[in-house]
C-alpha positions as a Markdown table, in Angstrom:
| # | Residue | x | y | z |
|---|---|---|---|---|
| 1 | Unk | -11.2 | 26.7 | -1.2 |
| 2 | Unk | -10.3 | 27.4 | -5.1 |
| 3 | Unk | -6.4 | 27.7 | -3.9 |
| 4 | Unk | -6.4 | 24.6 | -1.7 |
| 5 | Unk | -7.9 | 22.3 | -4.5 |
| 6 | Unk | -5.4 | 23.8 | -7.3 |
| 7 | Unk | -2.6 | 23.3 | -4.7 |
| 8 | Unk | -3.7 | 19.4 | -4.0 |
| 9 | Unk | -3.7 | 19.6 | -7.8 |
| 10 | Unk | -0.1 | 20.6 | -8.4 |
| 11 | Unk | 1.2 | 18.2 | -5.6 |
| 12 | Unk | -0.9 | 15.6 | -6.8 |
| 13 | Unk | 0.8 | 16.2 | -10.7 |
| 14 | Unk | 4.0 | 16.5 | -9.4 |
| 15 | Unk | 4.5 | 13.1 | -7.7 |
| 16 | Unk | 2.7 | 11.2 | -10.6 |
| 17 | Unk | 5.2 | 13.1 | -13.2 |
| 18 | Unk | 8.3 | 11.9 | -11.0 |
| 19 | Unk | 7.1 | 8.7 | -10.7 |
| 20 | Unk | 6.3 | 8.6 | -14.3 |
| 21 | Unk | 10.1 | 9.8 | -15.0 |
| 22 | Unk | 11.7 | 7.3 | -12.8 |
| 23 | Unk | 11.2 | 4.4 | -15.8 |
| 24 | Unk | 13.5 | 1.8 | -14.0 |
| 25 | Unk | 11.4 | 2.5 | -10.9 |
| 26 | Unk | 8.3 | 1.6 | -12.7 |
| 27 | Unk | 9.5 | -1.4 | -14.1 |
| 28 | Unk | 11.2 | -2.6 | -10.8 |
| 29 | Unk | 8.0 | -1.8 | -9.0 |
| 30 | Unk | 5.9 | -4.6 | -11.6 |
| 31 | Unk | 8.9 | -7.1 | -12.0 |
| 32 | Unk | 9.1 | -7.9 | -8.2 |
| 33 | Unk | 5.6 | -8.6 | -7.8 |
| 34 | Unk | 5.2 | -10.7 | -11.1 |
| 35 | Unk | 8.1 | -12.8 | -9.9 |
| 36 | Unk | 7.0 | -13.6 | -6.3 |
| 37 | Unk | 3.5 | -14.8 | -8.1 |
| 38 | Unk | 5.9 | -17.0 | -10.3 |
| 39 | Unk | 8.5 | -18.6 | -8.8 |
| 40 | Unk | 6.5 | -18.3 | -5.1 |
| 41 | Unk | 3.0 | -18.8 | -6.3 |
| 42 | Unk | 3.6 | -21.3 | -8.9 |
| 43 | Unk | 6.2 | -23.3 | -6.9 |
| 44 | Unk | 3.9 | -23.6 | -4.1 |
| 45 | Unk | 1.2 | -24.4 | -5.9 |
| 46 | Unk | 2.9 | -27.9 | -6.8 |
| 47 | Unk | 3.6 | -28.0 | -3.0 |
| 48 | Unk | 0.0 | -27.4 | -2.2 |
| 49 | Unk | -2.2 | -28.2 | -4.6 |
| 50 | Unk | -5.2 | -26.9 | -2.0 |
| 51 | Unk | -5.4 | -25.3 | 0.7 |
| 52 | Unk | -8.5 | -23.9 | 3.4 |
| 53 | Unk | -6.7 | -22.5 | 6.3 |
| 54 | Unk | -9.7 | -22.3 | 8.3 |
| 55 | Unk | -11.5 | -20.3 | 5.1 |
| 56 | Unk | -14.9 | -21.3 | 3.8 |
| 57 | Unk | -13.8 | -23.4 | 1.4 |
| 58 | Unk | -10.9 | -25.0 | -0.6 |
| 59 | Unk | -9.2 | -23.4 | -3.1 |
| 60 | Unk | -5.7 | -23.0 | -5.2 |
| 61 | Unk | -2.8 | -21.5 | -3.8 |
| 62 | Unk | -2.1 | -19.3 | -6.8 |
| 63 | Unk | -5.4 | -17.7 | -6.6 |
| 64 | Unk | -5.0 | -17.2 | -3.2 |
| 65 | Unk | -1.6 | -15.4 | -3.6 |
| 66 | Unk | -2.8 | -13.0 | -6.2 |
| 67 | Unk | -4.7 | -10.3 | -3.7 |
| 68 | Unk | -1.7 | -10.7 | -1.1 |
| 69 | Unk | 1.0 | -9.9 | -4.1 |
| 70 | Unk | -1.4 | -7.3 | -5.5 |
| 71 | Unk | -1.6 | -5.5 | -2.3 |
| 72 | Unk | 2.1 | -6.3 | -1.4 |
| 73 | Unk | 2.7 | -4.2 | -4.3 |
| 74 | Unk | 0.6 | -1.5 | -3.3 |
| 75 | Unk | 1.8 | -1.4 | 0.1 |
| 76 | Unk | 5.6 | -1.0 | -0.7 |
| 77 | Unk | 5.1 | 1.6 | -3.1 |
| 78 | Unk | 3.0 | 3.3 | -0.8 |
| 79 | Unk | 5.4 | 3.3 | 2.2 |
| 80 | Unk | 8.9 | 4.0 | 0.2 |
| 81 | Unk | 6.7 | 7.3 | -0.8 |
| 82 | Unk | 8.1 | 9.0 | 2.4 |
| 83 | Unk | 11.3 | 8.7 | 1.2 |
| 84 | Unk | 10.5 | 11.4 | -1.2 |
| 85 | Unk | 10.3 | 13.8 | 1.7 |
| 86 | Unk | 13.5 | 13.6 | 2.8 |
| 87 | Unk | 15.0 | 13.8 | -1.1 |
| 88 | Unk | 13.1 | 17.3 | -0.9 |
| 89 | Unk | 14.5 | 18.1 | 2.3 |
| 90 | Unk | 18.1 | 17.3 | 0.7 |
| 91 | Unk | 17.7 | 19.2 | -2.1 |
| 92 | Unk | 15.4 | 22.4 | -1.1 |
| 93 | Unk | 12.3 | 21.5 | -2.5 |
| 94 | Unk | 11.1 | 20.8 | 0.8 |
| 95 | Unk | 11.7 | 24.6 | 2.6 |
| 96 | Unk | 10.1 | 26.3 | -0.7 |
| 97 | Unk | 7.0 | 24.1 | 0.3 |
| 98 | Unk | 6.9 | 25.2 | 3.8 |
| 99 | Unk | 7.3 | 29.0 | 2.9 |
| 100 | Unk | 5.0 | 29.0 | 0.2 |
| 101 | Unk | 1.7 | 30.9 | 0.9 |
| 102 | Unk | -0.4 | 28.3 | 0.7 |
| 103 | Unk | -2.1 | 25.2 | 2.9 |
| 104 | Unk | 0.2 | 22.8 | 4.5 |
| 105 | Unk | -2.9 | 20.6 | 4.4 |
| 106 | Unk | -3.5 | 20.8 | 0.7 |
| 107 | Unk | 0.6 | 20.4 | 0.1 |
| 108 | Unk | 0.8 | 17.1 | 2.1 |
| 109 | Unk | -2.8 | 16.1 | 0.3 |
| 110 | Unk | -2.0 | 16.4 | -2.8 |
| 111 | Unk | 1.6 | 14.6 | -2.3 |
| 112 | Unk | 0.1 | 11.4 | -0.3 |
| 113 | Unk | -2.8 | 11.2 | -3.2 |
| 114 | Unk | -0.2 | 11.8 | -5.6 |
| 115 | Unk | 2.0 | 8.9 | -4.1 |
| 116 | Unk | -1.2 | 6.8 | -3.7 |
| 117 | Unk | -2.5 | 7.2 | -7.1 |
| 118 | Unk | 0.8 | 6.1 | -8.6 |
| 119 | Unk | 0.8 | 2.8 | -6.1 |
| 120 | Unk | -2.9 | 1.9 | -7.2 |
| 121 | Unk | -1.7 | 2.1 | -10.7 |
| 122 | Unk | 0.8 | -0.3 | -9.8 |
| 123 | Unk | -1.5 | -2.7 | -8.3 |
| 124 | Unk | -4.0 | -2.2 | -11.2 |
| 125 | Unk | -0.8 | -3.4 | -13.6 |
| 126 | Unk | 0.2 | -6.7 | -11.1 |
| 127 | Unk | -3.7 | -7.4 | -11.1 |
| 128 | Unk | -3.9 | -7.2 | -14.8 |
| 129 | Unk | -1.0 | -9.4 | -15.4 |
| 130 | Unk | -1.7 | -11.9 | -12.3 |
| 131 | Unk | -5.3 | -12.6 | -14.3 |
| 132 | Unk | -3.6 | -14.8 | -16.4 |
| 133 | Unk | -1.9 | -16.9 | -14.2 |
| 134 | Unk | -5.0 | -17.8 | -12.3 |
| 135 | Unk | -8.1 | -17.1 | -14.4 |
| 136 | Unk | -10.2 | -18.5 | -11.8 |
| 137 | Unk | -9.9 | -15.2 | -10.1 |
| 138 | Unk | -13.2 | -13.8 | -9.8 |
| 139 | Unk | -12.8 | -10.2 | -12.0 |
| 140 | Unk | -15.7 | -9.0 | -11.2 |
| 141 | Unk | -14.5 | -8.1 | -7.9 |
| 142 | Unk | -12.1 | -5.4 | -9.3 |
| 143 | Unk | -14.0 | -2.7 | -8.3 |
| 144 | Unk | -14.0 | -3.4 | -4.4 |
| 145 | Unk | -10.1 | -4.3 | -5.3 |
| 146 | Unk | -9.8 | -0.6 | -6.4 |
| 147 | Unk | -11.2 | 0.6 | -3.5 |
| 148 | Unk | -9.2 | -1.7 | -0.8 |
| 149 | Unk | -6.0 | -0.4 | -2.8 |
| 150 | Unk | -7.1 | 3.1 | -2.6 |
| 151 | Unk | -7.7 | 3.1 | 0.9 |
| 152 | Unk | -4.4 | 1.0 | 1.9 |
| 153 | Unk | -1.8 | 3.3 | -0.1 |
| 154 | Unk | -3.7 | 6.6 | 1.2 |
| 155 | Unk | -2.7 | 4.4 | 4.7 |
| 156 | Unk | 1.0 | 3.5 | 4.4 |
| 157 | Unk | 1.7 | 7.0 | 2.0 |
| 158 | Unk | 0.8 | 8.8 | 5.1 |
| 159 | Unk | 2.6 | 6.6 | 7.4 |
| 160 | Unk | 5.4 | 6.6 | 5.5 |
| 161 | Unk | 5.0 | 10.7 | 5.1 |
| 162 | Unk | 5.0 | 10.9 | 9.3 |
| 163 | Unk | 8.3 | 9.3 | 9.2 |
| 164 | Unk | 10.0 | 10.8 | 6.4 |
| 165 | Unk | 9.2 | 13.8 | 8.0 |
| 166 | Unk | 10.8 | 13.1 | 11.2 |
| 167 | Unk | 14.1 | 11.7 | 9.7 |
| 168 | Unk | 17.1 | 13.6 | 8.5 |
| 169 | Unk | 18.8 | 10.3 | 6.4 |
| 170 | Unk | 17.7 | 8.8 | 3.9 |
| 171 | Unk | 19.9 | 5.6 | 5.2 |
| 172 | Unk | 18.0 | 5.8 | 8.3 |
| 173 | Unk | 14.6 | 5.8 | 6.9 |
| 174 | Unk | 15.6 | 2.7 | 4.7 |
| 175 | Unk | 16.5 | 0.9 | 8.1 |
| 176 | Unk | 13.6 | 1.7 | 9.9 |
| 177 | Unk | 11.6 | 0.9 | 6.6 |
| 178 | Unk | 13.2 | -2.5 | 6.1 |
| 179 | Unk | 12.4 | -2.8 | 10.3 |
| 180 | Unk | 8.8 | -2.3 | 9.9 |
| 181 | Unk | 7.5 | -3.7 | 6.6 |
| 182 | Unk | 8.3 | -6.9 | 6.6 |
| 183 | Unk | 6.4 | -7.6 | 9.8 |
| 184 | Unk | 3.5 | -5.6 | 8.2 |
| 185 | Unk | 3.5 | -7.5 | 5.4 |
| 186 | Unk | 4.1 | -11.0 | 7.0 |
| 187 | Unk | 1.3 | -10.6 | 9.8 |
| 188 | Unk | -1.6 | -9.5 | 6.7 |
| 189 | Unk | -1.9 | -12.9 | 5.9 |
| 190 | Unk | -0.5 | -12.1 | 2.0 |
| 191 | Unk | 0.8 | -15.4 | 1.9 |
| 192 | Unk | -0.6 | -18.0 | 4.2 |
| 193 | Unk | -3.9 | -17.7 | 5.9 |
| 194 | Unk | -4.2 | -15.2 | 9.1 |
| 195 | Unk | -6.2 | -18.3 | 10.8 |
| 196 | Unk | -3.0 | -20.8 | 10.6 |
| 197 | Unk | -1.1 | -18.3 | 12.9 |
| 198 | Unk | -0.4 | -18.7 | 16.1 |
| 199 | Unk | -2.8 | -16.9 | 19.0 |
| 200 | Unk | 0.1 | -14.0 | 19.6 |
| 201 | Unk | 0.4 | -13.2 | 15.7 |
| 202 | Unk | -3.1 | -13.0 | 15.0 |
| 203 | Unk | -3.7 | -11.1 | 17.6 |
| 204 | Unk | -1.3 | -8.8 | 16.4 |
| 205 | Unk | -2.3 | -9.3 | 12.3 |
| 206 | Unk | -5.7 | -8.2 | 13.6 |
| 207 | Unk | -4.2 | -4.6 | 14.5 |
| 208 | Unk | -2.3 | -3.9 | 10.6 |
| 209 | Unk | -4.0 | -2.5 | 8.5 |
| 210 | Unk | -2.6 | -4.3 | 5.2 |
| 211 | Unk | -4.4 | -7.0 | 6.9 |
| 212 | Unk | -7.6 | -5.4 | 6.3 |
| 213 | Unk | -7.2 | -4.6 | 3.1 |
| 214 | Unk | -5.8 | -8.1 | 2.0 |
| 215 | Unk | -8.4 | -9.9 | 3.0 |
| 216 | Unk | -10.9 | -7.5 | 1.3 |
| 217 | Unk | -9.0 | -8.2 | -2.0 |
| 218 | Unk | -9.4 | -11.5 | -1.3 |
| 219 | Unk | -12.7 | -11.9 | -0.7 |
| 220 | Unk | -13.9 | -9.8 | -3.9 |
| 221 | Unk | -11.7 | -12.2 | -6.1 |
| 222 | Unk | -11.7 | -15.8 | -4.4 |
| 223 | Unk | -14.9 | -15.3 | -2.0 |
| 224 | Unk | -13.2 | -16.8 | 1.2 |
| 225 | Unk | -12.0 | -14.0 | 3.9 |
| 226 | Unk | -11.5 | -14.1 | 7.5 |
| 227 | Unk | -13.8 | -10.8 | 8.4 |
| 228 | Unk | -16.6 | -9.9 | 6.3 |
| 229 | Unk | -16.2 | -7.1 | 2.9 |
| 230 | Unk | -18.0 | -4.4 | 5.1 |
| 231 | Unk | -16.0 | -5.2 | 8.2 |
| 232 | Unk | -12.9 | -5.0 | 6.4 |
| 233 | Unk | -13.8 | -1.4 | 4.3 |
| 234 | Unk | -15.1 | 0.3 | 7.7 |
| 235 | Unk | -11.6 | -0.7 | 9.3 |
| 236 | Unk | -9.4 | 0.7 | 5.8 |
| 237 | Unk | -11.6 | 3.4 | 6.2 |
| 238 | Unk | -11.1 | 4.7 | 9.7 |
| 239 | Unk | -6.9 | 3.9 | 9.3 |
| 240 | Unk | -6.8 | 5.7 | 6.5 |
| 241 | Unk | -8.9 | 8.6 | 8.0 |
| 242 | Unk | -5.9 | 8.6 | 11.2 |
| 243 | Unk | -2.8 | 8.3 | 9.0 |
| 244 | Unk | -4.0 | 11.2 | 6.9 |
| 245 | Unk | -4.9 | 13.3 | 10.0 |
| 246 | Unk | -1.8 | 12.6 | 11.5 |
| 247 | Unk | 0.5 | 13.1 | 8.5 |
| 248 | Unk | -1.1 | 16.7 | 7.8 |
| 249 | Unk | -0.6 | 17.2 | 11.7 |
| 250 | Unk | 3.3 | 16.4 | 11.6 |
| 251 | Unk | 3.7 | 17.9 | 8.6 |
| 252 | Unk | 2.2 | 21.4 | 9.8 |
| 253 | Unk | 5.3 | 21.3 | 12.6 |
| 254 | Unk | 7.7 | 20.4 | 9.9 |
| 255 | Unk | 10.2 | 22.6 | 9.9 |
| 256 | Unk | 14.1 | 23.1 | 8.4 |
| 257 | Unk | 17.1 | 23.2 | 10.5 |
């Protein structure tokens, strides 16, 4: 038990020290968010001064942006993590892993919280800086925020750790990243209200888990939601709970050609 905690550990420190070294990744990962809240938010705001979508009640459409960009921000980071697989398979990293004595578990653990914790701190950064652009935010929400992020990068860092681990090219996991995401991101109702869709979509919005974790964020920092807080938490819960299984499952079969 001793060595599977210190080897989490390590994995854990490892991805937040190459994130932490990749400076024009961190500042590319705050500047996109900050700018769809500007030029997006704000310049729909004008458009729309309100807007209820079928919520409980009225309210601005900057406010309402805020947990959709948050999580938008949390999501990508989250799901480009599995990118980082294949970058170890290309350069050996990957095959000292997989012969080391230690826990396959513990080694993809430690790299999807690593991954995760470095996408939360992203969305804790776009949170802090989106507070002043619509103050109306409710902050004491943040700590059910915290938790929705958690539980959506530990999500979409194991998704994204399944299929970096089944792809050989890093080009091919870019198209089958730019393929999925922005359906996921369009259908979890981060920018217009999951109840304006039509039947099809939210049928299918229903089945994403960013979905679930938007609307949480939104309801702990506006009060208006589609599902209820609880509803949404159990769902982030039992996705996350699959991707992880499922991730340490492919990732115990990983092997090097």
């Amino acid at each position: 038990m001793k060595r599977f905690i210190r080897t989490v550990h390590i994995m854990w420190y490892r991805q937040i020290k190459r994130f932490l070294r990749a400076k024009s990744r961190v500042i590319g990962s705050i500047v996109q968010p900050i700018f769809w809240l500007i030029f997006f938010g704000l310049g729909f705001s004008g458009t729309f001064r309100t807007m209820s979508g079928g919520m409980n009640r009225n309210i601005d459409y900057l406010p309402f942006l805020v947990p959709g960009v948050v999580m938008m921000s949390v999501f990508f980071g989250s799901f480009m993590s599995g990118i980082s697989v294949i970058w170890d398979r290309e350069f050996g990293f990957l095959k000292e892993v997989l012969v080391a004595p230690v826990s396959r578990d513990a080694t993809i653990l430690g790299r999807a919280l690593g991954d995760s914790t470095t996408s939360v701190i992203r969305g804790i950064l776009i949170l802090s800086l989106a507070s002043a652009l619509a103050p109306s935010i409710n902050l004491a929400g943040i700590p059910v925020v915290l938790v929705s992020m958690i539980l959506v990068a530990l999500s979409f860092t194991s998704f994204g750790i399944i299929i970096g681990s089944k792809m050989r090219s890093m080009e091919g996991f870019q198209l089958i990243n730019t393929f999925l995401s922005m359906p996921i991101l369009f259908l979890s109702g981060a920018f217009y209200p999951v109840q304006t869709m039509p039947t099809w979509m939210r049928a299918i919005a229903m089945i994403n888990p960013l979905t679930y974790g938007v609307d949480a964020a939104r309801i702990a920092l506006t009060g208006t939601g589609v599902n209820s807080l609880i509803a949404d938490i159990i769902m982030l819960l039992v996705t996350s709970s699959i991707f992880v299984s499922i991730s340490a499952w492919v990732f115990r079969r990983t092997t090097i050609e």
